[in-house]
ZAGUSE-421559 format. One record per residue (C-alpha): residue number from 0; residue in three letters; x, y, z. Coordinates in steps of 0.001 Angstrom, whole numbers, plus 524288, in hexadecimal, padded with zeros to 5 digits. Example, Ala and Ser with C-alpha at 12.3 -4.5 7.8 and 13.67 -1.06 7.14 Angstrom:
BEGIN
    i   aa      x      y      z
    0  ala  8300C  7EE6C  81E78
    1  ser  83566  7FBDC  81BE4
! end
This chain:
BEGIN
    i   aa      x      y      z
    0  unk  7FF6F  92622  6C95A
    1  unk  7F6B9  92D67  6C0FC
    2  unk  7E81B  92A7A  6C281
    3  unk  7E25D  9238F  6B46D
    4  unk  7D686  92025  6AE54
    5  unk  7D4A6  918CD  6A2F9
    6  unk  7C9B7  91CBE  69A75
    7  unk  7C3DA  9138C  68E9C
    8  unk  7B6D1  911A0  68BE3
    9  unk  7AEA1  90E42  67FCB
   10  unk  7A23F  9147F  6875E
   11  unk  7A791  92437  687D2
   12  unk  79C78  92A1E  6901E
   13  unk  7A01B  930DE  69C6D
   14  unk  7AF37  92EA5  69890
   15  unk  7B3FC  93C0F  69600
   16  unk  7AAF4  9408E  6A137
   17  unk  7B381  93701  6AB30
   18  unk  7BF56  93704  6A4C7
   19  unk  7BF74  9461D  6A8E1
   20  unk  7BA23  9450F  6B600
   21  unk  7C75E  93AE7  6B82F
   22  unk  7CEDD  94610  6B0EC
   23  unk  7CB1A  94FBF  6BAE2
   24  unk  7CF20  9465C  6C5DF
   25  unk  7DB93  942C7  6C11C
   26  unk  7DB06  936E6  6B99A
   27  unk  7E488  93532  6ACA7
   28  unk  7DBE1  92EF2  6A15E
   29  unk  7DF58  92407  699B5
   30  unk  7D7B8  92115  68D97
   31  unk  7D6E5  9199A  68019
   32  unk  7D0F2  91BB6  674CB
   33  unk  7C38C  92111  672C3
   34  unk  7C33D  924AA  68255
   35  unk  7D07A  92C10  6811B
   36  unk  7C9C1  9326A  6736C
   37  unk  7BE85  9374B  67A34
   38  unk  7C426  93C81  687FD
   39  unk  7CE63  94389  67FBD
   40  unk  7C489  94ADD  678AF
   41  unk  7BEE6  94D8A  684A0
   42  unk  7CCAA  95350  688EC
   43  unk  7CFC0  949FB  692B3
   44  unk  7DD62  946EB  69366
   45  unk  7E071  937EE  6903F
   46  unk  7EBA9  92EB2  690BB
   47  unk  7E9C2  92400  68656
   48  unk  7EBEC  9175D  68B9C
   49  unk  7F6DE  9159A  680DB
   50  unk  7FECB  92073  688DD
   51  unk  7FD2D  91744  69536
   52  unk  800F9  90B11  68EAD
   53  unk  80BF7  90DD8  6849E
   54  unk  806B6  9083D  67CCE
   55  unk  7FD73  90B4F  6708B
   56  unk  7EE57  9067B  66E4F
   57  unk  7EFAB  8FB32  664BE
   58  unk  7E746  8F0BF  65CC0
   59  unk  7DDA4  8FBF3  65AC8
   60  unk  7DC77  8FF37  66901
   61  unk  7D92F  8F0A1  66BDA
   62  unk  7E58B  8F2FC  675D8
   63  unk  7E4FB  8FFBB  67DA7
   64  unk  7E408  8FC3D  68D48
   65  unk  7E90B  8EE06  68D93
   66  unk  7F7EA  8F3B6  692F4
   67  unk  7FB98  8F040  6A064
   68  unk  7FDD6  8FFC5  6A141
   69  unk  7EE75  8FF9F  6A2C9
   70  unk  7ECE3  8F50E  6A9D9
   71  unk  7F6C9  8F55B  6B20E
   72  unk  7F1EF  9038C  6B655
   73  unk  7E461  8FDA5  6B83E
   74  unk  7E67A  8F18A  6BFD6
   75  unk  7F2E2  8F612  6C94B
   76  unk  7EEE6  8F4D3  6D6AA
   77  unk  7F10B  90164  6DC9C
   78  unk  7F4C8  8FDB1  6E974
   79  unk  7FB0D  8F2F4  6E5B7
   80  unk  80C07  8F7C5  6E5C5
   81  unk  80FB0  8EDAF  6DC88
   82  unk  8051A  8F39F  6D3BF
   83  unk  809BA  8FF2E  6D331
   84  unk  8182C  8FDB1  6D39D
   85  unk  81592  8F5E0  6C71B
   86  unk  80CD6  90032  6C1D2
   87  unk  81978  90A91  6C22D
   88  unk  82219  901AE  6BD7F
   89  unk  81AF4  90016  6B162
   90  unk  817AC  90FFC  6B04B
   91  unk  808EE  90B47  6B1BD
   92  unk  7FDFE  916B7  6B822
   93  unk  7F2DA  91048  6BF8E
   94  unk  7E51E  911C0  6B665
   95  unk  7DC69  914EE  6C203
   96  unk  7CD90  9156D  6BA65
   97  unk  7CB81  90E5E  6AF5E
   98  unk  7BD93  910CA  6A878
   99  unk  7BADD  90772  69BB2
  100  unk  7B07C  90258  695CA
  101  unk  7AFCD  8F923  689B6
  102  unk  7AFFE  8F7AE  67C27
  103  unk  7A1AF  8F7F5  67733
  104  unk  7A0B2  8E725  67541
  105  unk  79187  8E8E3  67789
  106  unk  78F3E  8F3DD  66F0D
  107  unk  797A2  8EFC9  6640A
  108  unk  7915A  8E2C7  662D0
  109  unk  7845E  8E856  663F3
  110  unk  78668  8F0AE  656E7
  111  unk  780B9  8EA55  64ABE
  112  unk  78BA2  8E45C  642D6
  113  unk  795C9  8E387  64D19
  114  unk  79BDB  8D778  6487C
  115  unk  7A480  8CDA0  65197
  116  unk  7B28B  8D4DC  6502B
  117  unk  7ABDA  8E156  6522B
  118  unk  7A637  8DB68  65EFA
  119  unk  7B52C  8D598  6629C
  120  unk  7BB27  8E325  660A0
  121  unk  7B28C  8E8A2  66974
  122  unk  7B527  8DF8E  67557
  123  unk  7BCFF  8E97A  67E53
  124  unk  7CB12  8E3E7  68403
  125  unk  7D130  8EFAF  68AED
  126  unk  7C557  8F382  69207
  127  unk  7C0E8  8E898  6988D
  128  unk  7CFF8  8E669  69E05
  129  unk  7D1D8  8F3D8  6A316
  130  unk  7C3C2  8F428  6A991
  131  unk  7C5EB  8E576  6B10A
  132  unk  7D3BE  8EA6E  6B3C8
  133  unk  7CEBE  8F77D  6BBC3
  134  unk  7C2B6  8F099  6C0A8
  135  unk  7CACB  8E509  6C720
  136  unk  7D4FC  8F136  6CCA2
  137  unk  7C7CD  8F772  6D1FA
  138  unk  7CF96  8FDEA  6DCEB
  139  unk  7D86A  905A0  6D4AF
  140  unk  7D02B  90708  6CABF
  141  unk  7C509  90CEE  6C74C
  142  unk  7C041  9055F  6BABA
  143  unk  7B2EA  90AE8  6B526
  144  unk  7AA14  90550  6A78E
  145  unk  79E18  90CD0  6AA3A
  146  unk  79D7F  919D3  6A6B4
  147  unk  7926A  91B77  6B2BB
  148  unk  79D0F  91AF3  6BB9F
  149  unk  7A4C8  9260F  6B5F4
  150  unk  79ECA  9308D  6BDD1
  151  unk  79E90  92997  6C9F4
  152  unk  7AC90  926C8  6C892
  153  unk  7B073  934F9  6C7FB
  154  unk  7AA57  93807  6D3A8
  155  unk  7AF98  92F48  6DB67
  156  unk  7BBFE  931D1  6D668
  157  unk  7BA4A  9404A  6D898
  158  unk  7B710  93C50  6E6D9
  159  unk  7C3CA  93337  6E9F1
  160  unk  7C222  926BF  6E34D
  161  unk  7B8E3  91C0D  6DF3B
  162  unk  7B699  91464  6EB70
  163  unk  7B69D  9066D  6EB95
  164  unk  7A879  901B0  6E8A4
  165  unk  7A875  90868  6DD6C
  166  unk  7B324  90302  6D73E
  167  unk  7AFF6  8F64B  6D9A4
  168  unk  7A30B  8FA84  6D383
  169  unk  7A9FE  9011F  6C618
  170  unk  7B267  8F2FF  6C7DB
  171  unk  7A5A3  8EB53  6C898
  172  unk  79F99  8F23F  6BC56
  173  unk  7AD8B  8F173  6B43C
  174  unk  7AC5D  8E1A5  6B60A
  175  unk  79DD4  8E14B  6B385
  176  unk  7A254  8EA34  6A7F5
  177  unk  7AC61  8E17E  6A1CD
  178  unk  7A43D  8D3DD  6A3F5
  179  unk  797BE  8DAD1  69DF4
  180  unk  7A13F  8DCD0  692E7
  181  unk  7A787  8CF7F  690C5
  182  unk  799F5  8CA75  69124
  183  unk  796A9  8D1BF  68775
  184  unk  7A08D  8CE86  67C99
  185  unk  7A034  8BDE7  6825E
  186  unk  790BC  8BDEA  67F0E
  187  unk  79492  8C3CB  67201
  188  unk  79CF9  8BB6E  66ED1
  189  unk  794B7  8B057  67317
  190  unk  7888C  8B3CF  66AC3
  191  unk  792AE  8B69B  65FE5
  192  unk  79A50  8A969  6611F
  193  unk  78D0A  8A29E  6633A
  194  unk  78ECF  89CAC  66F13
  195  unk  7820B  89C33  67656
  196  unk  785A9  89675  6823F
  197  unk  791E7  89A5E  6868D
  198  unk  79A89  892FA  69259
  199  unk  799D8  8A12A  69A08
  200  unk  78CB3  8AA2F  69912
  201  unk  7902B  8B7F8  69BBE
  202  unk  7860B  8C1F1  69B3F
  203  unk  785E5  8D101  69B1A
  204  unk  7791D  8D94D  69E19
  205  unk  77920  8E851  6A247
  206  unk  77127  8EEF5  6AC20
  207  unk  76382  8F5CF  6A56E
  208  unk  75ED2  8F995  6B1AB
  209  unk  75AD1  8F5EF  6C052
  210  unk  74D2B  8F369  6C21F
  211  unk  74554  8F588  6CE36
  212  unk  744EF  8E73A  6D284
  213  unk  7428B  8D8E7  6CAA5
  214  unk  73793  8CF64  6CAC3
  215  unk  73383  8D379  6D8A7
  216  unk  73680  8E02C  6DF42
  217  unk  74144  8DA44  6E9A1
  218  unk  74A2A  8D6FD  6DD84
  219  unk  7536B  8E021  6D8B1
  220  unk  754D1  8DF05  6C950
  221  unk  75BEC  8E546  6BD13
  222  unk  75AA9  8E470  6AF53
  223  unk  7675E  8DFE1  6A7D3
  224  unk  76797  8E0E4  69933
  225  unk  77183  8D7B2  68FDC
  226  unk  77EF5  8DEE5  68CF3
  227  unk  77AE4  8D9D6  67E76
  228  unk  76E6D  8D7C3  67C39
  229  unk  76E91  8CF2D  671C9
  230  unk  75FBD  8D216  66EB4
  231  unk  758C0  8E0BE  66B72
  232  unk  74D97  8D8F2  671AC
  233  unk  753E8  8DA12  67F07
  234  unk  7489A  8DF37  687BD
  235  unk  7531C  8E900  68D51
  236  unk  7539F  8F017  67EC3
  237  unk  7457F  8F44C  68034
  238  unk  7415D  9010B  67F3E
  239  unk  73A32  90665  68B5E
  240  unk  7308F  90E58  68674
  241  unk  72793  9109C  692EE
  242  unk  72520  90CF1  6A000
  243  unk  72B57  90AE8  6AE26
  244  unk  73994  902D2  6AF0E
  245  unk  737B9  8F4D8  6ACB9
  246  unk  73692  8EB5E  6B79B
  247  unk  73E7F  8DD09  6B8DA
  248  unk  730E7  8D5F8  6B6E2
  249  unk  72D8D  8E0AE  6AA0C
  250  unk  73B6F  8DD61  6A4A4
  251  unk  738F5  8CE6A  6A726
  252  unk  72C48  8CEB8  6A073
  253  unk  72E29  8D50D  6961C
  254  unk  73A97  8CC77  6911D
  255  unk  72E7F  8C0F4  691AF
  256  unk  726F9  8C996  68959
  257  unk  7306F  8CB4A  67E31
  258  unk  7326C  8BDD7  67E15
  259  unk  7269E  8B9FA  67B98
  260  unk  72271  8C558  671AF
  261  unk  73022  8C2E9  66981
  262  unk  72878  8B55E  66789
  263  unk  71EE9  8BC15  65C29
  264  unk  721E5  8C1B1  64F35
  265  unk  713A4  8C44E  650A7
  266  unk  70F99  8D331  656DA
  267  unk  70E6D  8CBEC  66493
  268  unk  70AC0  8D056  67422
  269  unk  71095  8CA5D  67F79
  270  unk  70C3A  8CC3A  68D16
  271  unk  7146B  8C782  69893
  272  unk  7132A  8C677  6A71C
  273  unk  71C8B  8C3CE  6AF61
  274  unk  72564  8BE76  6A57C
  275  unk  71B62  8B5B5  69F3B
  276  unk  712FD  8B7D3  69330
  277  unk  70629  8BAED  6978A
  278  unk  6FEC4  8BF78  68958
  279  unk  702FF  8BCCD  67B85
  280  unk  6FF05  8C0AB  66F06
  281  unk  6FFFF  8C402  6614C
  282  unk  6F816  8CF33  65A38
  283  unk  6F72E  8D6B2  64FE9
  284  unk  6FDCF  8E12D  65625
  285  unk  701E7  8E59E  6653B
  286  unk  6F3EC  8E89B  668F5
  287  unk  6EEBE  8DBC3  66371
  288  unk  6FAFB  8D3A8  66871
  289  unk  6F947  8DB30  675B3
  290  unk  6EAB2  8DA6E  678EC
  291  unk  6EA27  8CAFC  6741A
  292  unk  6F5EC  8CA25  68014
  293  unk  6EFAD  8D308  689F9
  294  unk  6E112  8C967  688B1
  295  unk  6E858  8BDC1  6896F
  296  unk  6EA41  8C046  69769
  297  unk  6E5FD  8CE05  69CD4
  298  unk  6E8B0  8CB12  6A973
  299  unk  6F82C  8C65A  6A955
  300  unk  6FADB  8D1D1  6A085
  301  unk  6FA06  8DACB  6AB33
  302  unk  70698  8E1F7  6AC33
  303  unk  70B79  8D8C3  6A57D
  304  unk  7172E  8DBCF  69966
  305  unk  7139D  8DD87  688C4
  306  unk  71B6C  8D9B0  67F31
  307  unk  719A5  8DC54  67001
  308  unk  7223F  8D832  66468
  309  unk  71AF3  8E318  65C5C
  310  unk  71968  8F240  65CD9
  311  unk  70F48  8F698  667A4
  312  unk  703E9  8FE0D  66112
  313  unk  6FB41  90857  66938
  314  unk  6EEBA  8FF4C  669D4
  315  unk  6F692  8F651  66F3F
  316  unk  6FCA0  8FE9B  6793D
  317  unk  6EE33  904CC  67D34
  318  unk  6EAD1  8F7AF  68035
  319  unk  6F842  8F41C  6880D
  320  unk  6F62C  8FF0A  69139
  321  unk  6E886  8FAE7  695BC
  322  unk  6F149  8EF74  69C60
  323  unk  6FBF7  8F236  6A712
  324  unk  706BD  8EC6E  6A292
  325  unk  71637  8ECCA  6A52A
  326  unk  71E32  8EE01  699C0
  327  unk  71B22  8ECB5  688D9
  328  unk  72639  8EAD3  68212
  329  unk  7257B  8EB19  67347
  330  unk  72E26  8EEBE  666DD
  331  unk  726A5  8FA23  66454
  332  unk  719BE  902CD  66725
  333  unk  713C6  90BB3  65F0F
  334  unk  7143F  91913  66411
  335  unk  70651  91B96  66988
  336  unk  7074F  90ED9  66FA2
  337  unk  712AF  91359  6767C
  338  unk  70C99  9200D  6789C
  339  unk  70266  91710  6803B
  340  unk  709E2  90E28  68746
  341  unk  71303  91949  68DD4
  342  unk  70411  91DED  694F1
  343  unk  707E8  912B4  69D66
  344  unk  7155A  9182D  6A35F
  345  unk  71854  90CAD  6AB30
  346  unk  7164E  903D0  69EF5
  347  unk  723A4  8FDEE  69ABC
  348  unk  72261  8FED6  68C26
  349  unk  72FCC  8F95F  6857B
  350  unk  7331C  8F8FA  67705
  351  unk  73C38  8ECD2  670B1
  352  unk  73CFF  8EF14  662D1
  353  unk  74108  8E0BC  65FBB
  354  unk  735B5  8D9CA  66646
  355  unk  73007  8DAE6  65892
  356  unk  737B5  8CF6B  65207
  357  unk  7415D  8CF33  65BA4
  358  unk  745EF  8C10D  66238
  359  unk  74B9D  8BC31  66C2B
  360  unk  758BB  8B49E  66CF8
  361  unk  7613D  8B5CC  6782B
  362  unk  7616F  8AA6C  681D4
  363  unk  75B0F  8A98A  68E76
  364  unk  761EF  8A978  699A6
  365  unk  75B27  8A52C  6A93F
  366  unk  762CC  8A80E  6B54A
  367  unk  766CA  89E42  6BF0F
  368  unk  76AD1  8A16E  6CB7C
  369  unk  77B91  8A00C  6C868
  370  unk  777C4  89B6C  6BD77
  371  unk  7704B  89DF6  6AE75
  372  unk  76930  8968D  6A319
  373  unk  76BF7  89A8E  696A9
  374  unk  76347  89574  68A17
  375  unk  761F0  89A2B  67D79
  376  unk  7539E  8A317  67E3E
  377  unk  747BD  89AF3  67B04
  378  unk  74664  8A2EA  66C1C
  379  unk  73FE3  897A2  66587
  380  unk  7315A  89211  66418
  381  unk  730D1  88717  65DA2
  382  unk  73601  88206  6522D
  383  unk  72B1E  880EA  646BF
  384  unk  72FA4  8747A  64157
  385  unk  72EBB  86FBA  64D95
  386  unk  72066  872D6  64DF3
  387  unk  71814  8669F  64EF5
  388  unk  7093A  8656F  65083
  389  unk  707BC  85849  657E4
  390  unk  6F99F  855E3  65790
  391  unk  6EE9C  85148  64E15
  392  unk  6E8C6  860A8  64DD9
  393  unk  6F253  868E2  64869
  394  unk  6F6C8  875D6  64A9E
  395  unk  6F176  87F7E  63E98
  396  unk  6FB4B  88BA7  63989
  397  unk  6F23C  89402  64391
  398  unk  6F265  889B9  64FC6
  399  unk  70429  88AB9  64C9C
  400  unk  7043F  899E6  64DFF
  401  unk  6FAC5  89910  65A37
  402  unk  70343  88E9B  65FFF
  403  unk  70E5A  89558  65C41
  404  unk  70A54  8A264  662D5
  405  unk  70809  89BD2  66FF3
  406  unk  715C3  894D5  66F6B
  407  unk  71C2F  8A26D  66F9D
  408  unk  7144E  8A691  67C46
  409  unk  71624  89859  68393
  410  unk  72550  89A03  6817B
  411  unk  72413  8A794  68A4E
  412  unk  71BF9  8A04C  695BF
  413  unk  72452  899E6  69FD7
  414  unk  7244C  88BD6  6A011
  415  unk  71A2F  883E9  6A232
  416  unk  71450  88B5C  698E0
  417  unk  705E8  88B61  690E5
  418  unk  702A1  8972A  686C1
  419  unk  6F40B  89716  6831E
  420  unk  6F1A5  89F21  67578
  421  unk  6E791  8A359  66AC2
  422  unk  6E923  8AC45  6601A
  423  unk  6F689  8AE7D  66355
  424  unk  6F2CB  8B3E9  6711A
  425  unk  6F622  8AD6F  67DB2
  426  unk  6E8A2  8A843  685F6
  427  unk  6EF3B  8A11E  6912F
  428  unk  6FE17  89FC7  69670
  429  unk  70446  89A2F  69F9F
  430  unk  712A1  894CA  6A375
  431  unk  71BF0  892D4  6AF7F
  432  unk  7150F  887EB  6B5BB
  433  unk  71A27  87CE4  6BA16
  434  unk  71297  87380  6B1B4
  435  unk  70CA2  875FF  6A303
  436  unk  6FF6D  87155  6A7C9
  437  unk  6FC8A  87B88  6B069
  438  unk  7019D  88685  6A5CB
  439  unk  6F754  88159  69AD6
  440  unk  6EDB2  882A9  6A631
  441  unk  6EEF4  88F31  6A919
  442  unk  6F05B  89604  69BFE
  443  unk  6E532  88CF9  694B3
  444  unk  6DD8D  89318  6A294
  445  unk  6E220  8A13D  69DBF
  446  unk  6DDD6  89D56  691CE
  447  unk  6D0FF  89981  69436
  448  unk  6C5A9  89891  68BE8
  449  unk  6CDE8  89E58  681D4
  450  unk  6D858  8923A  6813D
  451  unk  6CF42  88BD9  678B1
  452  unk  6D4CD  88BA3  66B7F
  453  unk  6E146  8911F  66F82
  454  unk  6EEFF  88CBD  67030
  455  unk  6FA04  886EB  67955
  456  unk  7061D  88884  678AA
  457  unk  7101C  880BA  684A4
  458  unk  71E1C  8846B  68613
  459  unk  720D1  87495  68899
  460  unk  71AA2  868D7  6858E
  461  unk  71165  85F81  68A34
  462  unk  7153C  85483  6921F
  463  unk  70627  8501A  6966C
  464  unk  6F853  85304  68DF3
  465  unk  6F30C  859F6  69897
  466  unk  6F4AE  868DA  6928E
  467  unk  6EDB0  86209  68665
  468  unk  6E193  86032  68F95
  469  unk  6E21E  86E21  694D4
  470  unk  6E208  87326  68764
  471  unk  6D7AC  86C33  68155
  472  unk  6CFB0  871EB  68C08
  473  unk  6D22F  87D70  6891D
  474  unk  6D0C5  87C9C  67A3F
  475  unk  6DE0D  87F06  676FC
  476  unk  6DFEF  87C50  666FB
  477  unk  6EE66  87A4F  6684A
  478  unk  6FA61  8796D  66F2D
  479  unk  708AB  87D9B  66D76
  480  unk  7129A  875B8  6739D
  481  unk  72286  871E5  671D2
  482  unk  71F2A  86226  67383
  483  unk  72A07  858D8  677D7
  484  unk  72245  85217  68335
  485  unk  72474  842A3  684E2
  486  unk  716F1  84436  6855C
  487  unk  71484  84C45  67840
  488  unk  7094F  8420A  6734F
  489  unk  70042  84179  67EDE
  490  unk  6FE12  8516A  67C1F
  491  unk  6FC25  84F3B  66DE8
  492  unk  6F3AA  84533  66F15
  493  unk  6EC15  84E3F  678CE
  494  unk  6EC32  85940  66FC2
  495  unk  6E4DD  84FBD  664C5
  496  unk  6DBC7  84CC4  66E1B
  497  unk  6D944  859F2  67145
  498  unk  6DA66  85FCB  662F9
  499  unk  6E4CE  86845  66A2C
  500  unk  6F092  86A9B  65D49
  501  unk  6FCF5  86942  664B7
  502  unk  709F4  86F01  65D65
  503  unk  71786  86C52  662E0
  504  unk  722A1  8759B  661F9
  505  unk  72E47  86D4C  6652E
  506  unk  733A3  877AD  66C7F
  507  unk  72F1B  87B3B  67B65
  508  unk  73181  887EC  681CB
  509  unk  73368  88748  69184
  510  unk  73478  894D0  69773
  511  unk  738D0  89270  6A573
! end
């Protein structure tokens, strides 16, 4: 029998480039549509698949390559008798490489306007058959979706054959291929029919890139990005604008940091270490917002990661690159303060446009080992008619904003967790201990002198009056917390005694 290769691909680079290189070694091509269009022009001799089938492309090409004269060819076992006993009965040639790849699903639906039907239309049928069918006939077949592999495959086909590993390889990658693909058009369909938790989770991401090792150098990492991203504020669309690769830990950090800067419609600064807010504030601009962040605690700002939701002026940046520090990420920086920045070339410096107004939506998902928690992302604050000042002081328009302010950071700390502000600047944080206690100790200690007068804001609520004690020692003027306790009075009635205003939320925010 003849040796074939079917050619059809929506993605044309490399094609006429391999479909000559099988030319020259003896391969008939078989082609459709805009594949067969293109390698004709190219003067490559084709077959049409219509010439293999009898039978004509119909329903406006929706049925081309589902005829058992493909598949047939395809999946017959060659050294299997019966195979190919039945394969000259029926005047069918074996199809020995089949290369495919799929209808553009991702990029139609990532066009503005693409409506459903336009989505449907573009949900490939053919393609995915004939690539399972040569992957699962792996030994007969060389079946190939990645362009990459193109020139590799000529050479080993202008040395004998393609040995073994590698097509279970090109087999491996055709499956991945066709799953990534599925998943793709189920989660579309799922955000489009609304249904949020669905009885089977698939997900797709794609490789970005390797990196040199995770948290700790004796773990091997990469750094996977969403198929569809269903957000521009994806920290994988950033610009990198300076500075070495980015690290697992850098990468880590600085998805904390845009959560906590999206927070603020406010120009805003947000300084994280090792994942956890370290310095917030809001300014007038970047310098103000930055150099309110970098005092509140010069110390944990070391290397630490910088976050704006406004453009980066060049005071600001002067100031920045007195620090060391990892990575800033902003939506924009003027161009001296670029021009600045890049005098640090290890400096990451990224750019995300939508961090200015941008918010985030997608759920939140924590791995289990076997296993995987899926909850809808923590987007909210609190709900203002839920707002209630419970004690005989009351909060004034000022005293809400404050308290407001430091609810935004204490949602960021890990739970336990204690935010100490004043003039919209944190003084004292603290979170991820084991008891609340302990976490209003130690930031009303960062605090210091400088607690009194200031705010405090707790990510749950009270169950004793002893945090009530600790910050009327400390002067604190009021304090920010979701209520709910069984125990709700006896830190009330501690608050009147103290003078201490004490506004509940209704609405807690663990971070675990």
């Amino acid at each position: 029998m003849k040796k074939r290769v079917l050619l059809s691909v929506s993605d044309k680079s490399g094609i006429v480039e391999f479909a000559k290189g099988l030319e020259k070694l003896g391969y008939e091509i078989i082609s459709t549509g805009g594949t067969a269009k293109i390698l004709k022009e190219n003067g490559i001799s084709v077959l049409s698949v219509s010439d293999i089938t009898k039978f004509p492309e119909c329903l406006d090409g929706r049925v081309k390559t589902l005829n058992p004269k493909v598949h047939a060819g395809i999946l017959a076992v060659r050294g299997n008798k019966d195979h190919m006993k039945q394969l000259e009965d029926l005047e069918v040639n074996t199809i020995d490489i089949v290369c495919v790849n799929l209808y553009p699903f991702r990029a139609t639906i990532e066009k503005e306007g693409t409506t459903f039907l336009d989505a449907v239309e573009n949900i490939d049928i053919g393609g995915p058959c004939m690539l399972r069918s040569a992957a699962k006939n792996f030994l007969d077949v060389i079946v190939v979706c990645d362009p990459n592999d193109y020139g590799i495959i000529l050479e080993k086909q202008q040395k004998g054959n393609v040995d073994i590993e590698y097509r279970k390889m090109l087999m491996f990658k055709t499956y991945q291929h066709t799953a990534s693909y599925d998943t793709i058009i189920a989660n579309y369909l799922s955000k489009e029919i609304g249904i949020k938790s669905p009885d089977f989770l698939t997900l797709a991401f794609e490789k970005k890139q390797d990196l040199r090792y995770g948290e700790n150098p004796h773990q091997s990492a990469a750094y996977y990005e969403e198929t569809i991203p269903n957000l521009k504020l994806s920290l994988s669309k950033a610009q990198i604008l300076n500075g070495k690769e980015l690290s697992f830990n850098n990468l880590n950090d600085a998805q904390g940091a845009i959560d906590t800067v999206l927070e603020f419609d406010e120009c805003a600064c947000v300084a994280v270490k090792h994942a956890t807010p370290c310095g917030v504030a809001l300014g007038k601009d970047s310098f103000e917002a930055f150099k309110y962040a970098h005092d509140a605690d010069p110390v944990s700002i070391f290397g630490g990661i910088i976050a704006f939701n406004k453009t980066v002026n060049e005071k600001c940046a002067k100031e920045m690159v007195k620090t060391f520090l990892e990575v800033i990420i902003a939506p924009d920086y003027d161009k001296n303060a670029l021009e600045v920045l890049k005098t640090k070339p290890n400096l990451r410096v990224l750019k995300l446009s939508e961090l200015d107004g941008g918010k985030q939506t997608l759920c939140d998902i924590k791995i289990l080992h076997g296993s995987m928690l899926v909850q809808k992302r923590d987007s909210d604050l609190f709900d203002k008619n839920s707002l209630v000042c419970v004690t005989k002081l009351k909060a004034n328009k000022e005293d809400l904003k404050q308290l407001e302010f430091g609810f935004k950071v204490v949602k960021h700390l890990k739970s336990n967790a204690i935010a100490i502000t004043k003039d919209f600047t944190t003084i004292g944080t603290n979170g991820g201990q084991t008891n609340r206690v302990s976490a209003a100790k130690n930031a009303l200690e960062q605090a210091g002198m400088n607690a009194k007068g200031a705010y405090l804001a707790s990510d749950g609520f009270f169950p004793f009056a002893d945090i009530i004690a600790l910050a009327k020692n400390y002067g604190i003027k009021a304090i920010i917390q979701p209520g709910g306790s069984v125990k709700d009075e006896d830190s009330i009635k501690a608050c009147d005694e103290a003078g201490i205003v004490m506004v509940m939320t209704g609405m807690r925010h663990f971070k675990h």
